[in-house]
N, C-alpha and C positions, 0 to 999 in steps of 0.2 A: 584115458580109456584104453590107452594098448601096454596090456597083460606082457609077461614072459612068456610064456608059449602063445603059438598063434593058435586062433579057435580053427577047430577043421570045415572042411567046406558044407559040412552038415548042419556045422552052428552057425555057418553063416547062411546058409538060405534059410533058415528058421527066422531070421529078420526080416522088417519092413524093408522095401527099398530106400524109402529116408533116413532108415537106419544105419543102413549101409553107404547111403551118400554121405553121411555126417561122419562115419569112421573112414570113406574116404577122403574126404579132406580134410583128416585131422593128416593122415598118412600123405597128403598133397597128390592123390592122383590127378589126373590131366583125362578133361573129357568127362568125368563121373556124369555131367548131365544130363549128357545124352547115352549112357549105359543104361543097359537094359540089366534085366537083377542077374542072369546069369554073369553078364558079364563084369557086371563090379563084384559079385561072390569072388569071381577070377581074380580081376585087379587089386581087392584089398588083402587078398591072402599072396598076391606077389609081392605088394607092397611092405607088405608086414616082414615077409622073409628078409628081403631087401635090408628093410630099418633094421634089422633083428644083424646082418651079416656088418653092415656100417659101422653099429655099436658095439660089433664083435671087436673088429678092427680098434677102433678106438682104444678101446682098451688094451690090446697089443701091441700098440704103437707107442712110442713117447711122443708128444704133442707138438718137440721141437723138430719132428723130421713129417708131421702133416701140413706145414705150411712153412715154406722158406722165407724168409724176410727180401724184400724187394732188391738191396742191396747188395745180394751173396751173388744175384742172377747176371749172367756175364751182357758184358757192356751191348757188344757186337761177334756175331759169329765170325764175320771176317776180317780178315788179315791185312796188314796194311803190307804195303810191298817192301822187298828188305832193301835198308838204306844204299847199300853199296852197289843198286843199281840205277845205272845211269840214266838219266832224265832220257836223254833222247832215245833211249831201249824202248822208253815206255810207248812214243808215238809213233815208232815205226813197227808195218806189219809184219808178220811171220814169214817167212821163206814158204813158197810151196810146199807143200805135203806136210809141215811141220802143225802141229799141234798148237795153237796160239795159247799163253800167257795170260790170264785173266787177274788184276788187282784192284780191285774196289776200296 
């Protein structure tokens, strides 16, 4: 049911409101059942842009940079402490006024 061009806001209040519930959930809007007709006229022609701009994308995009593999995504953002410092650095506090060292 959804055309290439979207129909304009005149063709869609020319519709039933069950008309317009049914093309709104083909598009998955949220709420449609409690929308009153103006307002899903509204919602299915944002809707529609929307799907319209997605699929635009899609097609511009190669397919292997819209989903990364689970894999590629790094382990942990942090850092573990660097080796050559010394154990007991780690449990003693900072000197006054200094800045404390944070390693997780």
């Amino acid at each position: 049911m959804i055309a290439k061009a979207p129909p304009s806001r005149e063709e869609l209040s020319r519709r039933t409101v069950a008309e317009l519930r049914r093309l709104a959930a083909e598009l998955r809007v949220v709420g449609r059942s409690r929308m009153r007709k103006a307002a899903l006229v509204e919602a299915v022609r944002l809707a529609w842009a929307d799907r319209r701009r997605r699929e635009a994308a899609r097609r511009l995009v190669p397919a292997e940079f819209l989903a990364a593999p689970a894999s590629s995504a790094p382990s942990s953002p942090v850092r573990p402490p660097p080796e050559d410092l010394p154990a007991a650095r780690l449990a003693e506090p900072p000197p006054a006024g200094e800045p404390a060292e944070v390693f997780i």
